[in-house]
VOPAGU-2260 file (C-alpha; in pm, 1 decimal, decimal comma):
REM VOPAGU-2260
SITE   aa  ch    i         X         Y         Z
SITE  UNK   A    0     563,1    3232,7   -1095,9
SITE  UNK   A    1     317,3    3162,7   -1361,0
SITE  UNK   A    2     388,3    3188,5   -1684,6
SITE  UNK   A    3     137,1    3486,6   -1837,2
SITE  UNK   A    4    -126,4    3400,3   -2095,6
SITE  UNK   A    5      -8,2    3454,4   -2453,3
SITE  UNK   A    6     -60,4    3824,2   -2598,1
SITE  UNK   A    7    -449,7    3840,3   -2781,9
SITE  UNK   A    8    -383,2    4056,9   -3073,4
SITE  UNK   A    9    -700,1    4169,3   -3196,0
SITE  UNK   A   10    -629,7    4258,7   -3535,5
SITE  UNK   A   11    -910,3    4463,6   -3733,9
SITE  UNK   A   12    -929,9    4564,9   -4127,8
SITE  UNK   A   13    -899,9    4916,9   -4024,4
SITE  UNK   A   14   -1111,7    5236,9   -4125,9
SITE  UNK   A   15   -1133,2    5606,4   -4151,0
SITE  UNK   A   16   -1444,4    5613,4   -4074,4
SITE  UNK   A   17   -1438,8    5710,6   -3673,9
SITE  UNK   A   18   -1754,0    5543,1   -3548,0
SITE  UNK   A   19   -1586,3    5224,1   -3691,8
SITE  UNK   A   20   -1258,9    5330,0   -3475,3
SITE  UNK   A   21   -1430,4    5381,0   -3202,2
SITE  UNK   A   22   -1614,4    5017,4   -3270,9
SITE  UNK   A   23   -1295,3    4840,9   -3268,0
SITE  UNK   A   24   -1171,4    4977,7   -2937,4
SITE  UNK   A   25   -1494,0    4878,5   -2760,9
SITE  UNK   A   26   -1455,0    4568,1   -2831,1
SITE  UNK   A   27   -1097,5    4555,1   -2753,0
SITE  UNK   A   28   -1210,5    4646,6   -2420,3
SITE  UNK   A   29   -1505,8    4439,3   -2398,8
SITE  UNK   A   30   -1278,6    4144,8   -2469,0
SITE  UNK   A   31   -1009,1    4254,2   -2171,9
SITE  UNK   A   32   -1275,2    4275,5   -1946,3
SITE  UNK   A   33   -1362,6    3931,3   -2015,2
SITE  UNK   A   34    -981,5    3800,8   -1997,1
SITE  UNK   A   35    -856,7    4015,4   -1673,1
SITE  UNK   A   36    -535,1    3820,5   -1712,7
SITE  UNK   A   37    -443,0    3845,5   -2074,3
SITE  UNK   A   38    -262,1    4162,9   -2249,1
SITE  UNK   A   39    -535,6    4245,8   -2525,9
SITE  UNK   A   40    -377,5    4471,5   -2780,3
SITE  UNK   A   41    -510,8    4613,2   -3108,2
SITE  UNK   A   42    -399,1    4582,5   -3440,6
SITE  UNK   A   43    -473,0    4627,9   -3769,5
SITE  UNK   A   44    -431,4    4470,6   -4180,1
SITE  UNK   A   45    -470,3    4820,6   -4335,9
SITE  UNK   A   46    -529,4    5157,7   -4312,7
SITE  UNK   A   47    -483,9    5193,7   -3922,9
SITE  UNK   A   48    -163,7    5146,0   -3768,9
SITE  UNK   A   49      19,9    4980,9   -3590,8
SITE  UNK   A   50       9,5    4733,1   -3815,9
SITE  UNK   A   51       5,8    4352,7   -3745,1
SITE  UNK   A   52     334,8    4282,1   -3916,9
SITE  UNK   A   53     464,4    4577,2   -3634,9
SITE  UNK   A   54     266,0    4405,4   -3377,6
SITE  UNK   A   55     425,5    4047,6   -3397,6
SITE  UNK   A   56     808,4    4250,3   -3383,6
SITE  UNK   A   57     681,6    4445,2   -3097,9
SITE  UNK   A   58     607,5    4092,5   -2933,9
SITE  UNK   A   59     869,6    3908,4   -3072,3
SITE  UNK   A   60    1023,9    3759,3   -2734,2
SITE  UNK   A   61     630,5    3660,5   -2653,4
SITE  UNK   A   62     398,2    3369,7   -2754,4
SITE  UNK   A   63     116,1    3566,7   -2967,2
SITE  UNK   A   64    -232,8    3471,7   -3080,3
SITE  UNK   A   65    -372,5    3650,0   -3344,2
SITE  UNK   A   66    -726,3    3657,3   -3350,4
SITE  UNK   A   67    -838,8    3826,8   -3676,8
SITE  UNK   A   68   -1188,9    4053,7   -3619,2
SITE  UNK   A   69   -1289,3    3997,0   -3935,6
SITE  UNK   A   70   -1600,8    3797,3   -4011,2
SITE  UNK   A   71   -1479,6    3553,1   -4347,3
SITE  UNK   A   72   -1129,8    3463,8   -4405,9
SITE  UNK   A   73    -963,5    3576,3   -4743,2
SITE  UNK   A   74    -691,6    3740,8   -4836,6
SITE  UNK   A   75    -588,4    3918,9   -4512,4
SITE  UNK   A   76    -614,8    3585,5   -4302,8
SITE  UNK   A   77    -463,3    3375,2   -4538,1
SITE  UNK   A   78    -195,5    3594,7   -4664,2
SITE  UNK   A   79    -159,5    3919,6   -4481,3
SITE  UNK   A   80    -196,0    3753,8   -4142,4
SITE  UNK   A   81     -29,1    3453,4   -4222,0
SITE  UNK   A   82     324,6    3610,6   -4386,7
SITE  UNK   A   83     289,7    3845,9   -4025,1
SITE  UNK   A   84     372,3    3556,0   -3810,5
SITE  UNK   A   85     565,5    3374,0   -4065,0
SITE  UNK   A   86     911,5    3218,4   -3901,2
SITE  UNK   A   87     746,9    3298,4   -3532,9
SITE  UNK   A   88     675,5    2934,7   -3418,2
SITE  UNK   A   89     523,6    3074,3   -3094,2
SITE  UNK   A   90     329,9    3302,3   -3288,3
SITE  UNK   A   91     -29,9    3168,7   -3410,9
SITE  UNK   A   92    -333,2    3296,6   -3623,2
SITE  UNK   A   93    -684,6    3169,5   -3537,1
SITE  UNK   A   94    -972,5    3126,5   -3799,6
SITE  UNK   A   95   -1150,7    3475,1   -3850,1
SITE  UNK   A   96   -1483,2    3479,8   -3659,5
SITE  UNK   A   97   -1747,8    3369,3   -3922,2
SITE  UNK   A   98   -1895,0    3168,3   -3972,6
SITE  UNK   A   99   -2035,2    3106,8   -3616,7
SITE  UNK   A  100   -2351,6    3104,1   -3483,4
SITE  UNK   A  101   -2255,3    3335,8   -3250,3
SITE  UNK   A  102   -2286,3    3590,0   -3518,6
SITE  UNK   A  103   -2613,9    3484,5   -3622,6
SITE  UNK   A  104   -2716,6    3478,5   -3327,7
SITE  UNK   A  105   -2593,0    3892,4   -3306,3
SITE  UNK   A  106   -2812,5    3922,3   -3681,3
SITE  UNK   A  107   -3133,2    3747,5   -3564,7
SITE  UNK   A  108   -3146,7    4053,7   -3308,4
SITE  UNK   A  109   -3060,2    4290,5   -3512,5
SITE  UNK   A  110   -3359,6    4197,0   -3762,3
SITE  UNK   A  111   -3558,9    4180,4   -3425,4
SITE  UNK   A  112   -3517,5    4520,7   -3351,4
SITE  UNK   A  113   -3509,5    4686,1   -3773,1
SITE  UNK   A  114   -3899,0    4465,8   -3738,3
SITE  UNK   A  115   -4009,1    4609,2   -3476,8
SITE  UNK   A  116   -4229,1    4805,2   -3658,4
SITE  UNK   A  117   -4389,7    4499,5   -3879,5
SITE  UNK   A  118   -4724,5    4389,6   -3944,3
SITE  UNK   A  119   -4757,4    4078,4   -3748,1
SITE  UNK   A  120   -5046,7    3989,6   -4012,9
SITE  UNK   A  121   -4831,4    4001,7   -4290,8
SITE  UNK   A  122   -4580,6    3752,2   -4376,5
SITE  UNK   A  123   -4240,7    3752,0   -4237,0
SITE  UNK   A  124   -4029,1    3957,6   -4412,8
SITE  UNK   A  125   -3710,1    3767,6   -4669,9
SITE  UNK   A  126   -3384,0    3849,0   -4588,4
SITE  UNK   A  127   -3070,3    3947,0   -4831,0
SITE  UNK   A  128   -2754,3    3902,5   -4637,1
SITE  UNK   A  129   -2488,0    4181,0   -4774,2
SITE  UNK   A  130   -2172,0    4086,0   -4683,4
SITE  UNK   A  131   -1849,7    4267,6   -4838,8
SITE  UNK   A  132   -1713,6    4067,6   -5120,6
SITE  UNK   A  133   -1401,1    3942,7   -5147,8
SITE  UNK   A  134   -1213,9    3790,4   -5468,3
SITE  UNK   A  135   -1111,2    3542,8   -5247,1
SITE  UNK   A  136   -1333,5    3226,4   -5282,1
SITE  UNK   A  137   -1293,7    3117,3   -4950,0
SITE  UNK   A  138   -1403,8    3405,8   -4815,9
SITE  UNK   A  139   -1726,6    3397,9   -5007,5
SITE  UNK   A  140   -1802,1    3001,6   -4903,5
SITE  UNK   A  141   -1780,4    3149,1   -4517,3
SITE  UNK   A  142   -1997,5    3397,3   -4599,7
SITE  UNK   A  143   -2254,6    3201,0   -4777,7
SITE  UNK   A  144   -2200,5    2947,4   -4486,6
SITE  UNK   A  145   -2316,8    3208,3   -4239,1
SITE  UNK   A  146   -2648,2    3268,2   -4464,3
SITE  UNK   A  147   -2733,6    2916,9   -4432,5
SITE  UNK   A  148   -2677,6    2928,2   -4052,7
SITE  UNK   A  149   -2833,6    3231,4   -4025,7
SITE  UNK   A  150   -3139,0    3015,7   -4217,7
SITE  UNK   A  151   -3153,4    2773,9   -3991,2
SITE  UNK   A  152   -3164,6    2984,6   -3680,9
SITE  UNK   A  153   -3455,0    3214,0   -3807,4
SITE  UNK   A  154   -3649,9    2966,3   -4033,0
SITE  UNK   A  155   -3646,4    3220,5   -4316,6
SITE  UNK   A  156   -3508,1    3215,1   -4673,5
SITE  UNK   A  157   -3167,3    3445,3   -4677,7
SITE  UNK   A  158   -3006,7    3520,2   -5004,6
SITE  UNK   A  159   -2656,2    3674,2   -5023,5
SITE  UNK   A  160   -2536,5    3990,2   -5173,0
SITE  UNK   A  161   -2223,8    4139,1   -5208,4
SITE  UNK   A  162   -2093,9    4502,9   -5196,3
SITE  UNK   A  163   -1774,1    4428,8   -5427,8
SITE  UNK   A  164   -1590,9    4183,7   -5626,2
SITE  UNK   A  165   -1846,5    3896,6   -5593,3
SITE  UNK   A  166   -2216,6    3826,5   -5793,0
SITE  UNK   A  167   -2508,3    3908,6   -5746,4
SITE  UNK   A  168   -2437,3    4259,7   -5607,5
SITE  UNK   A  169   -2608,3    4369,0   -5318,3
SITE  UNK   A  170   -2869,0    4560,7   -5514,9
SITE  UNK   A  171   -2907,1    4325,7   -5762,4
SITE  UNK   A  172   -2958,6    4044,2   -5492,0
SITE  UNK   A  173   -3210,3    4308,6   -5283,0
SITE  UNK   A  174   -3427,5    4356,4   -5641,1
SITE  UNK   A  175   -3407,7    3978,4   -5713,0
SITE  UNK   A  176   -3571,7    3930,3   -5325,8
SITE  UNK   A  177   -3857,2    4150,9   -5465,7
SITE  UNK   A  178   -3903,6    4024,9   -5788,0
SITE  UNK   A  179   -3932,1    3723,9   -5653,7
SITE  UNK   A  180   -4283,3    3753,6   -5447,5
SITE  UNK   A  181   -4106,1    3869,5   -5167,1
SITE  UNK   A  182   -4350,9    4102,0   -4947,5
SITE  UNK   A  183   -4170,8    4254,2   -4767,8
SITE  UNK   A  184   -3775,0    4237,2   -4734,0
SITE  UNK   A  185   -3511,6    4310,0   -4497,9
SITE  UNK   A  186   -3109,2    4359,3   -4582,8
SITE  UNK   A  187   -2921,3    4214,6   -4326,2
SITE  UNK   A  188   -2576,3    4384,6   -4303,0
SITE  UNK   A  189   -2314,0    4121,7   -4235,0
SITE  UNK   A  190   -2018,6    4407,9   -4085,2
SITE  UNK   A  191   -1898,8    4473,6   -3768,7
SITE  UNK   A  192   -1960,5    4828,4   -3757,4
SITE  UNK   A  193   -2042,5    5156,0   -3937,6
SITE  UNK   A  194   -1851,0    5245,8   -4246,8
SITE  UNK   A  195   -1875,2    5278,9   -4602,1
SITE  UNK   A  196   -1953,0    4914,3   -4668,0
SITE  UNK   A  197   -2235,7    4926,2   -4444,8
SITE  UNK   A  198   -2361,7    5250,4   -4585,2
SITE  UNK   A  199   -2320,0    5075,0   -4928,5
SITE  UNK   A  200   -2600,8    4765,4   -4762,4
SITE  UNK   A  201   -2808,7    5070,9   -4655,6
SITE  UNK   A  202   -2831,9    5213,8   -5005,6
SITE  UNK   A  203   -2904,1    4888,1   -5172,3
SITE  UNK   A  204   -3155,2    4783,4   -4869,5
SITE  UNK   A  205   -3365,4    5088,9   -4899,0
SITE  UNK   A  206   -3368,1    5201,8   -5268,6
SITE  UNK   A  207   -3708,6    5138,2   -5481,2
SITE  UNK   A  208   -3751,5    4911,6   -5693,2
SITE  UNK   A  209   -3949,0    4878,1   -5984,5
SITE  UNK   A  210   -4091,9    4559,0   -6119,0
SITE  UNK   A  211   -4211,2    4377,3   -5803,2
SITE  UNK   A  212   -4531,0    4295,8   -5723,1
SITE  UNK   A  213   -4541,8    4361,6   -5328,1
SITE  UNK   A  214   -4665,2    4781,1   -5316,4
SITE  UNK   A  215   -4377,0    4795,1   -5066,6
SITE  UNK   A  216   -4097,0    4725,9   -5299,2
SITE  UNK   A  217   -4146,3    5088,2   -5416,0
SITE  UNK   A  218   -4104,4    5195,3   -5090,5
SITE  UNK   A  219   -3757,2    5056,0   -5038,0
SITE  UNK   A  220   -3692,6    4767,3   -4728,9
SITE  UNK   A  221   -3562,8    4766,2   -4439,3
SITE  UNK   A  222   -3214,9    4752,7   -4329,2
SITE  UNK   A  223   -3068,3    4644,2   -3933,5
SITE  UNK   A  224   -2757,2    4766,2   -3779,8
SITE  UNK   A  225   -2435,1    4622,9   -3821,1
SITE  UNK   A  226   -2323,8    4346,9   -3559,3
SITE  UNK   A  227   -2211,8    4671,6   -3347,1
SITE  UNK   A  228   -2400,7    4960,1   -3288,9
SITE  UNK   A  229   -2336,4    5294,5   -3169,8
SITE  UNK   A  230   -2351,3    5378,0   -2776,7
SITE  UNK   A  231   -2504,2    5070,3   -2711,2
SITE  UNK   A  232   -2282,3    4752,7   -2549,2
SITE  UNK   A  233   -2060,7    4515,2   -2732,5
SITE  UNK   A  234   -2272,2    4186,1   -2823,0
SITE  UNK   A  235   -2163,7    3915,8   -2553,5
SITE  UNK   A  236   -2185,7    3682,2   -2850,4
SITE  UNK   A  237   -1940,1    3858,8   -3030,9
SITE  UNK   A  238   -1693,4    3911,2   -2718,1
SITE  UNK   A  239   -1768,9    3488,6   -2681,2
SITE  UNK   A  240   -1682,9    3426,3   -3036,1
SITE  UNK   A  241   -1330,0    3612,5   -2998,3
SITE  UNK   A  242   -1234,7    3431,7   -2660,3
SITE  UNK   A  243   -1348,3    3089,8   -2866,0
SITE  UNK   A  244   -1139,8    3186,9   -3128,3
SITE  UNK   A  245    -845,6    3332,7   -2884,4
SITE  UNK   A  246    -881,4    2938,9   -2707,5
SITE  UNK   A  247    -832,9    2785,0   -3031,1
SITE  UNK   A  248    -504,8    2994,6   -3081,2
SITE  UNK   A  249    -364,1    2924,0   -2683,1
SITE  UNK   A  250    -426,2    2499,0   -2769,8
SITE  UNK   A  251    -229,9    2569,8   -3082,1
SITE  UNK   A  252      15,3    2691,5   -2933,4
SITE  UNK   A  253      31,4    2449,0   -2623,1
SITE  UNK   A  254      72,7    2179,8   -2858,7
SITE  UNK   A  255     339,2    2323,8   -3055,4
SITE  UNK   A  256     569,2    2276,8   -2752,4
């Protein structure tokens, strides 16, 4: 009999916020559906439990791939995740899912659709990517990695922004957009689902601001979903960027021994 496929453990951040919740399981699903013959299991670095550190024991007599759903890797990837499979040589962690195209790919749509609405006479709107923050430098190079590919793939300017710990702050980096000459601009939230963080790109997307000299700027800008929207379907990009990721883990692994 054939060996089964190492355990996928999906392993979130974690949130109180229930439309996240709900979010996370969709995908969890999404991705099963995609690998019929791998055990897909949730998990999470904070707030939600079972925790990853749990996980790994519960799977201890398993090979294990974690795949972390988180879209830069700091602290929790290269700490958190790494001290949960510590000791475990058939236990792996992949790379966290950004920066990818993939995910762009997921954004460009996602400004498609928070357009819709725009004056195809006017110019195309700048974009402010608000990502999270992290203190964790490495973190912040993926994200700012993911701006530039998200650049490349529109053919627009994108600044970055950051709800915490990193500069310019995302209202600081939406105001600097305007100021600028920008005529119209639209924040580009860079998380997975809804939550405080992406009601914090929201806030700093569609306040006012003073100073600018597009009439708009008073108005506030627009803002898109985050990479996964309410009742609608998980982004096949997104489910293609885990299974990349959860490939990367399984060759690991094989060549471990």
């Amino acid at each position: 009999m054939q060996d089964p496929d190492p355990v996928l453990l999906l392993c979130a951040h974690g949130s109180r916020a229930r439309s996240a919740q709900v979010a996370t399981e969709e995908i969890a699903v999404a991705v099963s559906h995609a690998l019929p013959t791998t055990d897909v299991v949730l998990t999470w670095v904070d707030v939600q439990e079972p925790d990853v550190v749990a996980r790994c024991e519960e799977f201890a007599d398993r090979p294990v791939v974690v795949v972390p759903l988180l879209l830069a890797a700091g602290y929790h990837v290269h700490k958190d995740l790494a001290d949960a499979v510590a000791g475990r040589g058939h236990h792996v962690v992949t790379a966290a899912l950004g920066p990818h195209r993939g995910l762009s790919e997921v954004m460009a749509r996602r400004i498609q659709e928070a357009e819709a609405a725009h004056d195809d006479d006017a110019p195309a709107p700048d974009l402010v990517l608000i990502a999270a923050g992290s203190s964790d430098d490495r973190a912040v190079a993926d994200v700012r990695r993911q701006a530039e590919d998200l650049a490349e793939l529109t053919g627009r300017s994108v600044r970055t922004g950051f709800v915490s710990a990193v500069e310019p702050a995302a209202r600081r980096a939406v105001a600097e957009a305007w100021r600028d000459g920008a005529h119209h601009v639209t924040t580009v939230s860079f998380h997975m689902a809804p939550g405080m963080f992406h009601r914090d790109a929201t806030d700093a997307g569609a306040s006012p601001v003073d100073g600018a000299a597009s009439p708009h700027a008073r108005a506030g800008g627009r803002v898109t979903e985050p990479l996964l929207v309410d009742g609608t379907q998980v982004p096949p990009e997104l489910v293609n960027v885990v299974i990349e990721r959860w490939q990367e883990g399984v060759t690991a692994l094989a060549q471990r021994g």
